[in-house]
C-alpha positions as CSV (number, residue, x, y, z in Angstrom):
1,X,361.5,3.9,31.2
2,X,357.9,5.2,32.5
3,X,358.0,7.4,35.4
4,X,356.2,5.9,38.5
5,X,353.7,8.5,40.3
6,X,353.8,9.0,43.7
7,X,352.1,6.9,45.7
8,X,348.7,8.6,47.8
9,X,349.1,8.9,51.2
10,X,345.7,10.3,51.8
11,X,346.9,13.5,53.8
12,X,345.6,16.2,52.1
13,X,342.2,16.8,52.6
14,X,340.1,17.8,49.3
15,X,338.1,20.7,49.9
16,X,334.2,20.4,51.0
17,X,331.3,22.0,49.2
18,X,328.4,22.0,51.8
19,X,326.7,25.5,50.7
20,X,324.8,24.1,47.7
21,X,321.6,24.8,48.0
22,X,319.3,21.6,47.5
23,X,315.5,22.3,47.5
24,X,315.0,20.0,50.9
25,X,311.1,19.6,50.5
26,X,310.4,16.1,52.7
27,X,306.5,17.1,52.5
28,X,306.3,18.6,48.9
29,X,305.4,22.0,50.7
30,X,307.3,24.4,48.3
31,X,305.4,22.6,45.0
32,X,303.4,24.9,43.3
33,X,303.8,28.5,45.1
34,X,303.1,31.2,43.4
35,X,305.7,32.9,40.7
36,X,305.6,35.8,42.6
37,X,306.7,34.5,46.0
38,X,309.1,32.1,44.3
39,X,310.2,35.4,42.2
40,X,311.6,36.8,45.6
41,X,312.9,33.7,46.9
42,X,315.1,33.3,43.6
43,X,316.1,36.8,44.2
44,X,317.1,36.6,47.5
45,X,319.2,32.9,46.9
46,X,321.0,34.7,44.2
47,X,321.8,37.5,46.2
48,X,323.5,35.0,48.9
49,X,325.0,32.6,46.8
50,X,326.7,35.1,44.5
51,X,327.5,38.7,46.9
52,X,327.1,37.1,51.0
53,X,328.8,33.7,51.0
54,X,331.9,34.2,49.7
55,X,332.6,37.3,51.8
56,X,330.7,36.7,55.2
57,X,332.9,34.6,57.1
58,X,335.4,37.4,57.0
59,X,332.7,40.5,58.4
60,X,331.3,38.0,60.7
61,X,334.9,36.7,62.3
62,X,336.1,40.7,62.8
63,X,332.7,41.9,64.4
64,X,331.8,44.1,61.4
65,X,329.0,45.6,59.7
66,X,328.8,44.6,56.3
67,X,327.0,48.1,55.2
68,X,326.9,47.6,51.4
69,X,325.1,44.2,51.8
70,X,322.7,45.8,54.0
71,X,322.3,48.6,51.3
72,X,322.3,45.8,48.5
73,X,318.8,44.0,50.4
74,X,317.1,47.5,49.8
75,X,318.1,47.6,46.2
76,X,316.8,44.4,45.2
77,X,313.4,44.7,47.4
78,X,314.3,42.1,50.1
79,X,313.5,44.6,53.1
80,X,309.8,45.2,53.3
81,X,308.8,41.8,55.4
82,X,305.5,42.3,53.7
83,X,304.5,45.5,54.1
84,X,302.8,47.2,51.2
85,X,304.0,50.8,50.4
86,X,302.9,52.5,47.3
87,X,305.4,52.4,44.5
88,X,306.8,48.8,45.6
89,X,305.4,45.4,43.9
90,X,302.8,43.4,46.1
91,X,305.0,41.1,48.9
92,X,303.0,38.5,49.9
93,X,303.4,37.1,53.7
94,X,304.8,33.8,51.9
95,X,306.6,36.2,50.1
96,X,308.7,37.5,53.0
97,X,308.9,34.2,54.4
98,X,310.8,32.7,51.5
99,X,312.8,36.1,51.8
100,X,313.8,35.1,55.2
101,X,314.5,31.5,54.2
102,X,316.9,32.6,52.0
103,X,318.8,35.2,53.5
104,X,319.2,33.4,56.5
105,X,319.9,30.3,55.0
106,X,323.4,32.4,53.9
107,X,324.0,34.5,57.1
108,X,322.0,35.1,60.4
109,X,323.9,39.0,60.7
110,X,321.5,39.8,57.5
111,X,318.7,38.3,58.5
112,X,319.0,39.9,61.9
113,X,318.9,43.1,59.8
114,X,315.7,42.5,57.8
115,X,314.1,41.8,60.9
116,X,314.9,45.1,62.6
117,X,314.7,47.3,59.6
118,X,311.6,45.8,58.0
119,X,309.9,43.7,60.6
120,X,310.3,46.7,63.7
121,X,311.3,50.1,62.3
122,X,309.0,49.9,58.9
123,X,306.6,48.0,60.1
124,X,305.7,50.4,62.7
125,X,306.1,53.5,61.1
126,X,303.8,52.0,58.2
127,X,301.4,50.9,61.2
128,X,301.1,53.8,63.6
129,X,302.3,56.5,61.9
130,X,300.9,59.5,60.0
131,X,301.3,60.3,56.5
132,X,303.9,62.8,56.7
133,X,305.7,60.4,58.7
134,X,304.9,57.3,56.0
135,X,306.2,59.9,53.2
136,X,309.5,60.6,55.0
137,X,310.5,57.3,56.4
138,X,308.7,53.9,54.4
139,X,310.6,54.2,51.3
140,X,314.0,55.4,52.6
141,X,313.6,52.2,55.1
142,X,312.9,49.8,52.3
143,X,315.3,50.7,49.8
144,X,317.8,51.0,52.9
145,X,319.1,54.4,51.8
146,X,318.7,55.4,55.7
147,X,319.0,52.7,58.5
148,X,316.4,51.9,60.9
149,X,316.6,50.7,64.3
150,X,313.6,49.9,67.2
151,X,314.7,50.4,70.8
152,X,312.2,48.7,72.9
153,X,314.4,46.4,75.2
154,X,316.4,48.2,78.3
155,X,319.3,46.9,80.2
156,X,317.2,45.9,83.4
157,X,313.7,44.9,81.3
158,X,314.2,42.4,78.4
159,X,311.3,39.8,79.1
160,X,309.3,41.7,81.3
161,X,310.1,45.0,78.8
162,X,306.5,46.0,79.5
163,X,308.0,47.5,82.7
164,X,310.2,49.7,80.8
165,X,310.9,52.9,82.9
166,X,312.3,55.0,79.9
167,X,310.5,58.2,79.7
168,X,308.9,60.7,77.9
169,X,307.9,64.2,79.6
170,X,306.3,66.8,77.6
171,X,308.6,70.2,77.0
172,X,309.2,73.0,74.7
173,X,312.5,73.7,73.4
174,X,313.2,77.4,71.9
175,X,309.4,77.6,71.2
176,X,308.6,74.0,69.9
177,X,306.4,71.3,72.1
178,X,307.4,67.9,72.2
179,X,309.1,65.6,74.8
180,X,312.1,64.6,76.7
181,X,313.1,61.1,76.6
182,X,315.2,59.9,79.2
183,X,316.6,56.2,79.7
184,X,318.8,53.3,78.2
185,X,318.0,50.9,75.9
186,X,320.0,47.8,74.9
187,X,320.5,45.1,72.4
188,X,319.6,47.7,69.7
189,X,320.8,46.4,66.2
190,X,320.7,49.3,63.7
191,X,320.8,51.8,66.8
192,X,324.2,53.0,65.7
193,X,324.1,53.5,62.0
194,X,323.5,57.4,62.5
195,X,319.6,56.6,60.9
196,X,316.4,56.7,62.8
197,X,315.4,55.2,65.7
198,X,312.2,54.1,67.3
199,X,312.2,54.5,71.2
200,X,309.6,52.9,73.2
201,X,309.2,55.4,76.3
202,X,306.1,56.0,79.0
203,X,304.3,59.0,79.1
204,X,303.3,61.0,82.2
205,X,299.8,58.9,82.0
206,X,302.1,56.0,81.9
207,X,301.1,54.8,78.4
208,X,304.0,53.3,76.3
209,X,304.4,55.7,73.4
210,X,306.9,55.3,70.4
211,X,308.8,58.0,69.2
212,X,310.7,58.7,65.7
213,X,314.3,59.9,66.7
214,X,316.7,61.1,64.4
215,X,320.2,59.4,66.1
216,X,322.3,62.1,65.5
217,X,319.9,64.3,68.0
218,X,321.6,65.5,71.2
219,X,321.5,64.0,74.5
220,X,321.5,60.5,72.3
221,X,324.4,58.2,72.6
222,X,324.9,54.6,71.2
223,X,327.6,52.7,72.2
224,X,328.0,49.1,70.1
225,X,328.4,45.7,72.2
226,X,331.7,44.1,71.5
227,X,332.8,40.6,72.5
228,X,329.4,39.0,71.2
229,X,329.6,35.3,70.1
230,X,326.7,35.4,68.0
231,X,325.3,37.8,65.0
232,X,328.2,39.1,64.8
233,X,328.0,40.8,62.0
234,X,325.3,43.1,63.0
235,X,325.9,46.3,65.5
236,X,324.2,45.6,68.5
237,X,324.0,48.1,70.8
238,X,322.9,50.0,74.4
239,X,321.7,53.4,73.8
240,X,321.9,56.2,76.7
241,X,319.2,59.0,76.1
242,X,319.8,62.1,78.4
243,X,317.1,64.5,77.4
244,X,316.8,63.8,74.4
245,X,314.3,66.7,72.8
246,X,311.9,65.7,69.8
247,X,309.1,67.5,68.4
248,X,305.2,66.6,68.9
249,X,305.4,65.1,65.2
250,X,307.9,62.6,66.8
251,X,305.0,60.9,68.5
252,X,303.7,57.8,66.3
253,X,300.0,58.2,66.7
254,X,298.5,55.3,65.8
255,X,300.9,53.8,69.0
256,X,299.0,54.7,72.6
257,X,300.0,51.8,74.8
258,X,302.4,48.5,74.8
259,X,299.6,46.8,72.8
260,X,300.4,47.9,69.9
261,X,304.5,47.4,70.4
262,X,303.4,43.4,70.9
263,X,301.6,43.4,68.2
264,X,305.0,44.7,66.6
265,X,306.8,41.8,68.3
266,X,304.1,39.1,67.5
267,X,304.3,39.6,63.5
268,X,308.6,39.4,63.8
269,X,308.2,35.9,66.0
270,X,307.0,34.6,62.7
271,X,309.8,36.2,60.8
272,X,311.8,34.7,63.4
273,X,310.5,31.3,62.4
274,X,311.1,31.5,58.6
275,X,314.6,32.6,59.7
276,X,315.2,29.3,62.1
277,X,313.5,27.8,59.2
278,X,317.2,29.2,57.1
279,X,319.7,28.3,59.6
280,X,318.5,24.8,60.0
281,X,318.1,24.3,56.0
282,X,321.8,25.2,55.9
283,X,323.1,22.8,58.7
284,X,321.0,19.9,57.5
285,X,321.9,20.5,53.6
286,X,325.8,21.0,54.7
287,X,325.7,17.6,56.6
288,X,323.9,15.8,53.8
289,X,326.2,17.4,51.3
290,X,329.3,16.5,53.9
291,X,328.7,12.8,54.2
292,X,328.6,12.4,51.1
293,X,332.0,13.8,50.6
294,X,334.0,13.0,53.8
295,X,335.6,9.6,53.9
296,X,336.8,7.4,57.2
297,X,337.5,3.8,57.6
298,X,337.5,3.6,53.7
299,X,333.9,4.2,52.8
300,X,331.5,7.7,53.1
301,X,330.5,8.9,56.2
302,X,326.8,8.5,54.3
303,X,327.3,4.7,54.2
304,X,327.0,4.4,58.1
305,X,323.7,3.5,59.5
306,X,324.4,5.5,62.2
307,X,325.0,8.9,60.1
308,X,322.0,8.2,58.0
309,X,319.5,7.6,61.3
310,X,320.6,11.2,61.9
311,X,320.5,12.5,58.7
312,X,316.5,11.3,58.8
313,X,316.4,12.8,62.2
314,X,317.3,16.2,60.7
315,X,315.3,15.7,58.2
316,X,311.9,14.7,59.8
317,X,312.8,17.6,62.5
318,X,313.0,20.1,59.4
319,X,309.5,18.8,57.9
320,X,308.4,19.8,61.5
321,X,309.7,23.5,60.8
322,X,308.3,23.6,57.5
323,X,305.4,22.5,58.7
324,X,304.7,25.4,61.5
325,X,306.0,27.8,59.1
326,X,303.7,27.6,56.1
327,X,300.8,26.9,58.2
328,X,301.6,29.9,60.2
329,X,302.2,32.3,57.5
330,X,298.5,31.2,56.4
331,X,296.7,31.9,59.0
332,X,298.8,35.3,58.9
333,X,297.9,36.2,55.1
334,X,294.0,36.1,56.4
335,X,294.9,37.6,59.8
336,X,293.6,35.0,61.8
337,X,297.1,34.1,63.1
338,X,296.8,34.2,67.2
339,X,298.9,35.5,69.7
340,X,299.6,32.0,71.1
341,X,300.3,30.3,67.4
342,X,303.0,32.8,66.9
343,X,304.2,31.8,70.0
344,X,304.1,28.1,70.0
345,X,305.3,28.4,65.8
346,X,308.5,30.3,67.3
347,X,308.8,28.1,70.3
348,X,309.3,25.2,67.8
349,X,311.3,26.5,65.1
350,X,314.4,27.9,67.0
351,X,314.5,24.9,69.4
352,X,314.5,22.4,66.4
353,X,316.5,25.0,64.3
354,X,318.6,24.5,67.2
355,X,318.6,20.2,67.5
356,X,319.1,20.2,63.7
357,X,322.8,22.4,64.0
358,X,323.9,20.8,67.4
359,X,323.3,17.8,65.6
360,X,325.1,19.1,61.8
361,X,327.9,20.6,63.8
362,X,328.9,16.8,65.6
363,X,328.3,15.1,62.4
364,X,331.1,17.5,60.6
365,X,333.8,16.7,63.2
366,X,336.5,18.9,63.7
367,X,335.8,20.5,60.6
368,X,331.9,21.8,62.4
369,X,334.3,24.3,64.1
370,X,335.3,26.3,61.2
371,X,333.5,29.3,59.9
372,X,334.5,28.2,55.7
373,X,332.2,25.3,56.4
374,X,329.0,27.6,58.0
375,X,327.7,25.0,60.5
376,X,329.1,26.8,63.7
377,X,328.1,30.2,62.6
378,X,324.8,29.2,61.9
379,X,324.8,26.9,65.2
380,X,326.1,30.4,67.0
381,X,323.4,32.9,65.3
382,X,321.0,30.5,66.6
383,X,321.6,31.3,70.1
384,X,320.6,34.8,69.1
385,X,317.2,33.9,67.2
386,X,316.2,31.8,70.2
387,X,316.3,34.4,73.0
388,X,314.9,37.5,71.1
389,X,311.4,38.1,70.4
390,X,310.9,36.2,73.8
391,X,313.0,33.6,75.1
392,X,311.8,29.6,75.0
393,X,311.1,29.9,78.4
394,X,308.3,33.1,77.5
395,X,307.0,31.7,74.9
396,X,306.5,28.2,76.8
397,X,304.7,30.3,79.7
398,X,302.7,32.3,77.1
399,X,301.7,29.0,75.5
400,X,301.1,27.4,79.0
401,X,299.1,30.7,79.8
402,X,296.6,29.5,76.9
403,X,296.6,25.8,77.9
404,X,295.6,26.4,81.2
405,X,294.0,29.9,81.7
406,X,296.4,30.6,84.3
407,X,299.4,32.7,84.4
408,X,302.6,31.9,85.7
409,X,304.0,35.5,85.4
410,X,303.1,38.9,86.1
């Protein structure tokens, strides 16, 4: 007599595969790139599918520092956002773009770590310092064999940090001239990781100066921020300096006023861009990928008209992203990019990066809440990308600044 299977009952759930990458290209703007940017981007999606996804969840759920990965971006060449130091293949702005895409696309923690070792600490150090101080620092930064970190914002000046009040009083110290710096910083990812750090302090003359500081110097103190609810996977944290001695070659030179620590900040509002350009790849992709696989009322979620109006909504406010992204980084590759484009470029990404996961985190349900399924961790980093490198509200009164040739801050 055959045996009779049991009948379904439909309670178990299957298991949902919504990290799949899927080339969404609404406006055909990835055709035909060249194989060298594409080179990096393929480097940097192997790197995530293969070594950050199936481990992240875990760092990022117990507030810890996945050190090896970091380590592992510097091995495979994903840390230079661009900059061109000898020894080291050409990186194209597109290039670090793609880079950004990528990594960010798999976890926000890494990407937050690109753009403070490569986009801050390198960049400047590449920028303003002098050639003893590009010899000792560029290629240890890039290959991540020492940890960077750039301490400009303080606990009382984060949009308005051009009124920092840390200082920097000239000294000598058994024989040597240099300075005491004096002051608190906070927010500091990298700060620490026992590397180098860049502090952004005012002179006598009350020029902002930046200064190369080795973290394990006396009189500096960093203290990680717990409890965060975003980036959690990245240290974070507020740095005490109690005089703090470092000698005259210290100084960055190239650095003599808060000019050039915004022209710092400009270039990473664009890396900022590419990387809300990730985050919202991944929450569209994983809600395309999840109606298609989720079933209620005996048919796909992706059979309701209601799921697919916001599908295309995702979709067209993607193209938008896209859009501000490659047109940005063009205008960047023949340095022509303005203050005010990198402003209104981030102003647009992070707040339709963030639209596109608020969106991508109702469409999954219940199952938007869990970590396994990356739409709230993404939705969380977000909150991160959209306040630094200046807040929506800054950038809006930057933008509004150019609109109207009036400003509406100090």
């Amino acid at each position: 007599m055959a045996q009779r299977s049991a009948p379904k009952v439909g309670t178990t759930e299957p298991e949902y595969e919504l990290t799949t990458a899927l080339d969404t290209d609404p406006l055909g703007l990835f055709e035909g790139l060249p194989a060298e940017d594409l080179a990096y981007a393929a480097r940097a999606r192997g790197f995530v599918e293969v070594e950050v996804l199936p481990v992240i969840d875990g760092y990022w759920d117990r507030a810890e520092f996945p050190a090896q990965l970091a380590r592992r971006l510097g091995e495979l060449d994903l840390l230079r956002e661009g900059t061109d130091i000898p020894g080291f293949a050409p990186m194209s702005k597109l290039a670090a773009g793609l880079v950004n895409l990528e990594i960010n696309r798999g976890d926000g923690s890494l990407g937050a770590f690109i753009g403070v070792q490569g986009g801050l600490a390198l960049r400047s150090v590449a920028a303003f310092g002098t050639d003893e101080q590009k010899s000792r620092w560029l290629e240890p930064l890039a290959r991540a064999t020492e940890f960077g970190a750039f301490a400009l914002t303080e606990p009382t000046h984060g949009s308005d940090s051009v009124a920092l009040e840390s200082t920097a009083t000239e000294a000598t110290r058994d024989g040597t001239a240099g300075y005491l710096l004096n002051g608190e910083k906070k927010w500091i990812g990298n700060g620490s990781l026992g590397g180098l750090t860049i502090v952004w302090a005012r002179t006598a003359d009350g020029a902002v100066r930046g200064f190369l500081v080795d973290q394990e110097t006396p009189g500096y103190r960093a203290t990680v921020i717990e409890q965060k609810a975003s980036l959690r996977a990245i240290w974070q944290t507020h740095i005490v300096l109690r005089e703090v001695f470092v000698p005259e070659n210290a100084l960055l030179p190239g650095a003599t006023s808060f000019r050039e620590t915004a022209r710092s900040i400009q270039a990473t509002r664009l890396s900022v861009s590419w990387a809300a350009l990730g985050h919202a790849t991944a929450c569209y992709e994983a809600a395309v990928q999840y109606a298609a696989q989720r079933s209620q009322f005996g048919r796909p979620l992706a059979a309701s008209q209601i799921v697919q109006e916001r599908l295309a909504r995702m979709l067209s406010e993607l193209g938008t992203i896209q859009l501000y992204c490659f047109q940005a980084t063009a205008l960047d590759a023949r340095s022509a990019l303005t203050a005010t484009q990198a402003s209104l470029t981030k102003f647009t990404s992070t707040r339709t990066a963030r639209a596109i996961a608020s969106n991508a985190r109702d469409l999954l349900g219940g199952n938007g809440i869990l970590l396994k399924h990356s739409v709230a961790r993404h939705l969380a980093d977000l909150e991160s990308l959209h306040t630094y490198e200046g807040t929506e509200t800054i950038q809006a009164l930057l933008i509004g600044r150019s609109i109207t040739g009036v400003s509406a801050f100090a």
